[in-house]
DRENDO-1510 file (C-alpha; in Angstrom, 1 decimal, always signed):
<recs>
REC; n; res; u; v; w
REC; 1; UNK; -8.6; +9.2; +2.4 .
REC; 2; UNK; -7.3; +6.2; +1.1 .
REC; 3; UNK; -8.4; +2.4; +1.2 .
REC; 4; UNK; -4.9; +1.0; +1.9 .
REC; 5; UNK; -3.2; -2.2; +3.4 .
REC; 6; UNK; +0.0; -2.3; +6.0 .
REC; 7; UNK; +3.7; -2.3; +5.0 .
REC; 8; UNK; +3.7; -5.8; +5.7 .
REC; 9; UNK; +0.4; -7.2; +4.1 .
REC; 10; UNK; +0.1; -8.6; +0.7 .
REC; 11; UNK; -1.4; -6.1; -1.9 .
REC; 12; UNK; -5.0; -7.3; -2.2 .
REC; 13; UNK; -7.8; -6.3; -5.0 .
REC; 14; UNK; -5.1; -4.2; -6.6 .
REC; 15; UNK; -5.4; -1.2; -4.3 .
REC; 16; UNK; -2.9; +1.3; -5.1 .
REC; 17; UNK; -1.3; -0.5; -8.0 .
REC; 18; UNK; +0.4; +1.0; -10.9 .
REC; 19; UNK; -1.1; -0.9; -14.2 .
REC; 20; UNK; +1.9; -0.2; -16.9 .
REC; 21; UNK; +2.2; -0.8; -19.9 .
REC; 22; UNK; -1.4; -1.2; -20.1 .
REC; 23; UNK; -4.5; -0.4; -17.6 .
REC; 24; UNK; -7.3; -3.0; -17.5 .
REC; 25; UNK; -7.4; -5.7; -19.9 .
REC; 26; UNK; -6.4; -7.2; -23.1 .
REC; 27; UNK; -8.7; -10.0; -25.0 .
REC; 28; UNK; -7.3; -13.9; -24.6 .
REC; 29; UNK; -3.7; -11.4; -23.7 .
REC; 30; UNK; -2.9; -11.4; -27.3 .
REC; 31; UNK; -2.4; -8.2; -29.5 .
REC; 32; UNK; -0.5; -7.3; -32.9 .
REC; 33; UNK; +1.7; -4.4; -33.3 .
REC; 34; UNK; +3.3; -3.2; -36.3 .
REC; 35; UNK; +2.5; -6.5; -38.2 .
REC; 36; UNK; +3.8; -8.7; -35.2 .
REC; 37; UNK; +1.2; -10.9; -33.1 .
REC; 38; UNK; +2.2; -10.9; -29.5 .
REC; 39; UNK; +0.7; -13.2; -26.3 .
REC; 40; UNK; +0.9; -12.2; -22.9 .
REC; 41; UNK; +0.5; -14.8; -20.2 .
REC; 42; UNK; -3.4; -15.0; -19.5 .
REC; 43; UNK; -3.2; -13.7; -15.5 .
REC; 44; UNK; -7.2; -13.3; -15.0 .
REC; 45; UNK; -7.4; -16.8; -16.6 .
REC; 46; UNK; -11.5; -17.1; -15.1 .
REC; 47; UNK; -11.8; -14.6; -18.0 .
REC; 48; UNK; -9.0; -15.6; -20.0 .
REC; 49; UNK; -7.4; -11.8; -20.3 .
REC; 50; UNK; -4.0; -10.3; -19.6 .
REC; 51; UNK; -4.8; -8.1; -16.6 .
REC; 52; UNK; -3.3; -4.4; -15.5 .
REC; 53; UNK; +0.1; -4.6; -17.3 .
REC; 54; UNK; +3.2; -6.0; -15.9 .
REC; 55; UNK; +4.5; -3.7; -12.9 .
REC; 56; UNK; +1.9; -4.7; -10.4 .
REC; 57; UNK; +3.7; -6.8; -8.1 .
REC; 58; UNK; +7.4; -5.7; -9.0 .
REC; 59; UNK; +9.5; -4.7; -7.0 .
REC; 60; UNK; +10.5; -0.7; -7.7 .
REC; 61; UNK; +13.8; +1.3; -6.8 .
REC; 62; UNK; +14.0; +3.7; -4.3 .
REC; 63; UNK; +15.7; +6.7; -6.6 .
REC; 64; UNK; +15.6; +10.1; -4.6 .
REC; 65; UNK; +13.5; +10.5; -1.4 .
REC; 66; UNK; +12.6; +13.6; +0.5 .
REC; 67; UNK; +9.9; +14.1; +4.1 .
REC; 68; UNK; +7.3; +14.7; +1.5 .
REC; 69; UNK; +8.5; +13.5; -2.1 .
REC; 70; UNK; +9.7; +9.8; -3.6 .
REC; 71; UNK; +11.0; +8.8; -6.9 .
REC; 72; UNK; +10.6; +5.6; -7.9 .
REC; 73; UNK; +12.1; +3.8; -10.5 .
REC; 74; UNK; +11.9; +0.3; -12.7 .
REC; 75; UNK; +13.1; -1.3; -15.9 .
REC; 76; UNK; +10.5; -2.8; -17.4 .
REC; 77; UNK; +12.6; -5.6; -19.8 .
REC; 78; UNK; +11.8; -7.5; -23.0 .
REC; 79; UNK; +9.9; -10.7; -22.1 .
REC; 80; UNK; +7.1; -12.7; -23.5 .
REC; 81; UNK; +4.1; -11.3; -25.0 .
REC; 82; UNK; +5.9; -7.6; -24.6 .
REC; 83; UNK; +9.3; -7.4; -25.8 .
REC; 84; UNK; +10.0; -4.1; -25.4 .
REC; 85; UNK; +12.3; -2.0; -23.2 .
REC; 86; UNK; +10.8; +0.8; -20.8 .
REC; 87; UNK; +12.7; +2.7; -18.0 .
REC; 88; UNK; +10.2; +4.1; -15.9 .
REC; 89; UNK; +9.3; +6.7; -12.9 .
REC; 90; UNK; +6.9; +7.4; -10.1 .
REC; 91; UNK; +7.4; +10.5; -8.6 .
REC; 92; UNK; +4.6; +10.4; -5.6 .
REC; 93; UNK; +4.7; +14.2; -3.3 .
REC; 94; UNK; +2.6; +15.4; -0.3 .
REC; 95; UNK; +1.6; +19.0; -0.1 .
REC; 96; UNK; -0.9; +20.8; +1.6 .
REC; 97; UNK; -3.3; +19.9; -1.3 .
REC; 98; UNK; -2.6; +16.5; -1.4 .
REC; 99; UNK; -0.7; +13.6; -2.9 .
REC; 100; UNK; +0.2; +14.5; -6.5 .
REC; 101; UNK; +1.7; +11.1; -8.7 .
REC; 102; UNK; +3.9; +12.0; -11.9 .
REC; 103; UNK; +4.7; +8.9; -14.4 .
REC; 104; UNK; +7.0; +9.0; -16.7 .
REC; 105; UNK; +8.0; +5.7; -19.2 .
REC; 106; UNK; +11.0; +6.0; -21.8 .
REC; 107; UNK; +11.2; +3.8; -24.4 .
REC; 108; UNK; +15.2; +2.8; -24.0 .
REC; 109; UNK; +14.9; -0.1; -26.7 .
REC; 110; UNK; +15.8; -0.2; -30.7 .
REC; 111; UNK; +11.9; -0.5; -31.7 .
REC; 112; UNK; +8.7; +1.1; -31.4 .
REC; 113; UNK; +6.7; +0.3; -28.3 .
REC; 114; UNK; +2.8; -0.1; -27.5 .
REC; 115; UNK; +2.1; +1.8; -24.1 .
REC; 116; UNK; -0.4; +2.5; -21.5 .
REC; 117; UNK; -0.4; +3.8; -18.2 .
REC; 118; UNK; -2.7; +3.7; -15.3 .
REC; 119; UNK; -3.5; +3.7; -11.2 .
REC; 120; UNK; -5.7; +1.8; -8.9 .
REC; 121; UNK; -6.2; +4.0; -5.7 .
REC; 122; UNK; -9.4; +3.0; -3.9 .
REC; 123; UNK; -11.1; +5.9; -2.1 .
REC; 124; UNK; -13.0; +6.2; +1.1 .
REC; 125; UNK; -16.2; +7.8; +1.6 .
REC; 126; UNK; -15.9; +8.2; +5.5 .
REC; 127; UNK; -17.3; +5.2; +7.4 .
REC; 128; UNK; -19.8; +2.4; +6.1 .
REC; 129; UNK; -20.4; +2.0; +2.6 .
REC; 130; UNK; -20.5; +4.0; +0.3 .
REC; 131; UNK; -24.0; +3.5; -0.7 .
REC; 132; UNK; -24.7; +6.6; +1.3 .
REC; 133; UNK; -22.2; +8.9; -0.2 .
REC; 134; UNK; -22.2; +11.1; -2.8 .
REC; 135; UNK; -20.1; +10.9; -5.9 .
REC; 136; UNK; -19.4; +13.0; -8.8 .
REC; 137; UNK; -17.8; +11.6; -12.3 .
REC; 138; UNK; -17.2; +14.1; -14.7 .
REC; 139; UNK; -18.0; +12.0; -17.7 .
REC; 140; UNK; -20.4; +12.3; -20.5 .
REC; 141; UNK; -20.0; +8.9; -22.2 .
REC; 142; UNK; -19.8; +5.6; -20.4 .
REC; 143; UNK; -18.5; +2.4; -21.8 .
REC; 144; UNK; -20.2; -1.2; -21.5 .
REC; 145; UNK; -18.6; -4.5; -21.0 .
REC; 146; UNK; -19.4; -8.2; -21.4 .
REC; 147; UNK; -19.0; -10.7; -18.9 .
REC; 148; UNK; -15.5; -11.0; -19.5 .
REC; 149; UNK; -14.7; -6.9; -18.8 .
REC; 150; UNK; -14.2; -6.3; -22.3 .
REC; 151; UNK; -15.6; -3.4; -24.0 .
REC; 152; UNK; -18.8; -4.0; -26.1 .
REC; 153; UNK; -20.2; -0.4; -27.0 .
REC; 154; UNK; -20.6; +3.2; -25.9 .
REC; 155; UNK; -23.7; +5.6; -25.0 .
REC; 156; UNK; -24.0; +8.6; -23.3 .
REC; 157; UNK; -24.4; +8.5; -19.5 .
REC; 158; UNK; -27.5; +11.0; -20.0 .
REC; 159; UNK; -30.6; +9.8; -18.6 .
REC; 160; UNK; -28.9; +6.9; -16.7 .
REC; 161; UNK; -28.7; +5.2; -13.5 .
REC; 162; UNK; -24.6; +6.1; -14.5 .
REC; 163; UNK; -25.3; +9.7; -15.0 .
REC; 164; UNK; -23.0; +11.2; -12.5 .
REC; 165; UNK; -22.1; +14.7; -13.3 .
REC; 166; UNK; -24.4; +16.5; -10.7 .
REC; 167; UNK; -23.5; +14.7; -7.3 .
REC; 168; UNK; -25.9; +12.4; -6.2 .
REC; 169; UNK; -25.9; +9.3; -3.7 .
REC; 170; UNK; -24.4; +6.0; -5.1 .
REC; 171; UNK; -26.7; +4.5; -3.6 .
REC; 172; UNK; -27.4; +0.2; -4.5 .
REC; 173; UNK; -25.8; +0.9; -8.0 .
REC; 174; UNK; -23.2; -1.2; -9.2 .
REC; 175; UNK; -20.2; +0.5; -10.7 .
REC; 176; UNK; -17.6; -1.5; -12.6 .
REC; 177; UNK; -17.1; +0.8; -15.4 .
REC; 178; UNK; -15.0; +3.0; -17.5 .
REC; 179; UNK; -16.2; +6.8; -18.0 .
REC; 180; UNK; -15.1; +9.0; -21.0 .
REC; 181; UNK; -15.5; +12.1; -22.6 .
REC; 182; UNK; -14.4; +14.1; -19.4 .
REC; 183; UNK; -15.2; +17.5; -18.3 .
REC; 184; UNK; -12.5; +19.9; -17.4 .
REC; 185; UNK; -11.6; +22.6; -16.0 .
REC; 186; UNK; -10.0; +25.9; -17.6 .
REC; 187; UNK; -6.5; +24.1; -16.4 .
REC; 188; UNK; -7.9; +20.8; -18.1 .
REC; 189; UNK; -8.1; +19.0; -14.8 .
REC; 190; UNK; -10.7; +16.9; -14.5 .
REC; 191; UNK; -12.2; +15.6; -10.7 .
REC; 192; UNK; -13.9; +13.0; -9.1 .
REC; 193; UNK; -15.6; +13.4; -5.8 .
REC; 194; UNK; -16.9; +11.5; -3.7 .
REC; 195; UNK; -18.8; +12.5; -0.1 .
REC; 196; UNK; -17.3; +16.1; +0.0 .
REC; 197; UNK; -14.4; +14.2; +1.6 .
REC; 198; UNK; -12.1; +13.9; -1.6 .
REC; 199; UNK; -11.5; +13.9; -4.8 .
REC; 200; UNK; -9.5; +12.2; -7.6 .
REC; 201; UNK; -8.2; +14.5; -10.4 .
REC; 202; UNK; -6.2; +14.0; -13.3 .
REC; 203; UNK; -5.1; +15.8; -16.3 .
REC; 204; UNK; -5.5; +15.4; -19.7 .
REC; 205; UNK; -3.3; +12.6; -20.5 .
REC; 206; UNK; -5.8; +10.5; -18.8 .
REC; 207; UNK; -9.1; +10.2; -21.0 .
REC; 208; UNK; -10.2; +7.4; -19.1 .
REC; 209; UNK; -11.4; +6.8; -15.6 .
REC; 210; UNK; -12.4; +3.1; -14.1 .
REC; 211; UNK; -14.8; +3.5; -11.2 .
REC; 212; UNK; -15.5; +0.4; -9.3 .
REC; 213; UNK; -17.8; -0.3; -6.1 .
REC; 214; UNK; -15.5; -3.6; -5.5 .
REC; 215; UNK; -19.0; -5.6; -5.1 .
REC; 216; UNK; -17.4; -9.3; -6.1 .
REC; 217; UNK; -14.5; -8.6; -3.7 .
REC; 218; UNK; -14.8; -9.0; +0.1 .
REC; 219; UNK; -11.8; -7.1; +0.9 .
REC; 220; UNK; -13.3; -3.9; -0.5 .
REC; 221; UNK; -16.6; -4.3; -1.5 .
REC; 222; UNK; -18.7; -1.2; -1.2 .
REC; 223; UNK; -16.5; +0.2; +1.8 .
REC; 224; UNK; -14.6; +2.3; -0.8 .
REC; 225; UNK; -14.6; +2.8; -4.8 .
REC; 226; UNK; -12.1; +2.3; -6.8 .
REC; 227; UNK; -11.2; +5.3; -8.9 .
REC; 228; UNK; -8.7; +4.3; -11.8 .
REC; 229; UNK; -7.1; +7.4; -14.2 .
REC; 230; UNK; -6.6; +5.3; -17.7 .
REC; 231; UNK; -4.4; +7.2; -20.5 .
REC; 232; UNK; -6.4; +4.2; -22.7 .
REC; 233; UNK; -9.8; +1.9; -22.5 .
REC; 234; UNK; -9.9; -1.5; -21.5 .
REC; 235; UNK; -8.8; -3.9; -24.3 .
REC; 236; UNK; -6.5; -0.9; -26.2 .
REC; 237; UNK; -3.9; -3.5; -26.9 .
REC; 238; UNK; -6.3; -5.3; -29.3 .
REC; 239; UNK; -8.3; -2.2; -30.4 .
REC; 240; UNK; -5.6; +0.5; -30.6 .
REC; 241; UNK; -7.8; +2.7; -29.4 .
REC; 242; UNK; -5.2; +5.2; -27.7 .
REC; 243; UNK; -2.7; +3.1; -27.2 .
REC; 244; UNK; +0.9; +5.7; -27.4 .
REC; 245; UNK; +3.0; +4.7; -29.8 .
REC; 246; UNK; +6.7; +5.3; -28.3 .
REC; 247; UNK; +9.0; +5.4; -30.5 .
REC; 248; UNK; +13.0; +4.5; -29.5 .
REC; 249; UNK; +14.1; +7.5; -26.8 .
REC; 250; UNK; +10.6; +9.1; -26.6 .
REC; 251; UNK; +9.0; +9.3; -23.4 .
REC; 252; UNK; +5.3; +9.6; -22.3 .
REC; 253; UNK; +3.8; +11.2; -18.7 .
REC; 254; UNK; +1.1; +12.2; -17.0 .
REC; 255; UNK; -0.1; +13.5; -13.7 .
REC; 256; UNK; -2.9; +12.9; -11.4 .
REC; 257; UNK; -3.6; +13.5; -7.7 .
REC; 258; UNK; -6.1; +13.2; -4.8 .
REC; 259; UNK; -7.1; +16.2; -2.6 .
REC; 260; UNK; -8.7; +16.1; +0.5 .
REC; 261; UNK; -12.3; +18.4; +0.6 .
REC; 262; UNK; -14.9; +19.4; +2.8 .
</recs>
């Protein structure tokens, strides 16, 4: 189902990352919050931006572990350009529906703290590219970047190439773009699938999903998309467009899983 690497491989193109305390990116990687202008180290420097939070390549603890269930756990600390405190948890478990990932991040300092949460699972249609696959995205609004990734307007995904609410083929389209404005479900679930293989589904603390073909990256490119549950659009940081405000000892979560279909 999954686009993966081995246990003893570096983590490449993101796949499978967690992107905490904020998904996607953040302009120059600076931001105010609460009268207070903070800069993050610039880690997609070809595009001078703060990329995917701060967790990516952490190490994470090992908290409870079961055949089918794992809780992870890490303590994100006060550092430059965030100087916040967040404990945090991953609770990933395997049923016969499918993986199901639980977040959970505490604010455990004296302050107020800016948050975002997100996931970088890459999916696979089956064999080849996907070009040939169908895909379904739930989403009546799609956002547009500049060349730098960074949000620049809105419209709806009516009438588009990126209309994607009735299956279709992906054919030679180019996705690397956030969706919006989801449909859901009577449980407020909303799910992405592609090639009646599987599907992507979060709830409704996510409001955003990424969807990328991988085209610049040779690792990935077009053998699998990228399908990214966002609780907050690129650049939120700077915009403070839903960015949660956590507040000391309040806590923010969210679920989303992948299912296996067909």
């Amino acid at each position: 189902m999954l686009d993966g690497y081995e246990a003893d491989e570096e983590c490449t193109s993101g796949r499978g990352q967690v992107l905490i305390p904020w998904p996607n990116r953040i302009e120059d990687g600076s931001y105010e919050f609460d009268g207070q202008r903070h800069q993050l180290p610039l880690t997609e420097p070809e595009h001078r931006n703060a990329i995917h939070g701060l967790v990516r390549g952490e190490t994470w603890t090992v908290a409870e572990q079961e055949r089918s269930r794992v809780q992870m756990t890490y303590a994100l600390e006060p550092q430059p350009g965030y100087p916040f405190s967040l404990a945090l948890e991953l609770e990933y478990s395997l049923s016969d529906d499918g993986l199901r990932v639980q977040t959970t991040a505490t604010n455990v300092g004296g302050k107020a703290a800016p948050y975002g949460s997100g996931a970088h699972p890459y999916l696979r249609s089956g064999g080849g590219t996907v070009d040939s696959a169908t895909l379904r995205i739930p989403a009546r609004t799609v956002l547009h970047s500049n060349d730098r990734g960074l949000p620049v307007g809105s419209e709806p995904v009516e009438g588009s190439e990126l209309d994607f609410r009735s299956p279709r083929p992906i054919g030679a389209t180019v996705l690397d773009h956030a969706f919006t404005d989801l449909e859901r479900g009577d449980d407020g679930v909303a799910r992405v699938e592609l090639a009646d293989r599987v599907s992507l589904w979060v709830d409704e603390s996510y409001p955003y999903l990424m969807v990328f073909t991988g085209d610049p990256l040779p690792d990935v490119a077009r053998r699998s998309i990228a399908v990214e549950p966002m609780t907050c659009p690129p650049n939120a940081f700077r915009s403070g467009e839903g960015v949660i405000r956590l507040e000391p000892g309040e806590s923010a979560g969210g679920t989303w899983g992948i299912t296996p279909s067909g």
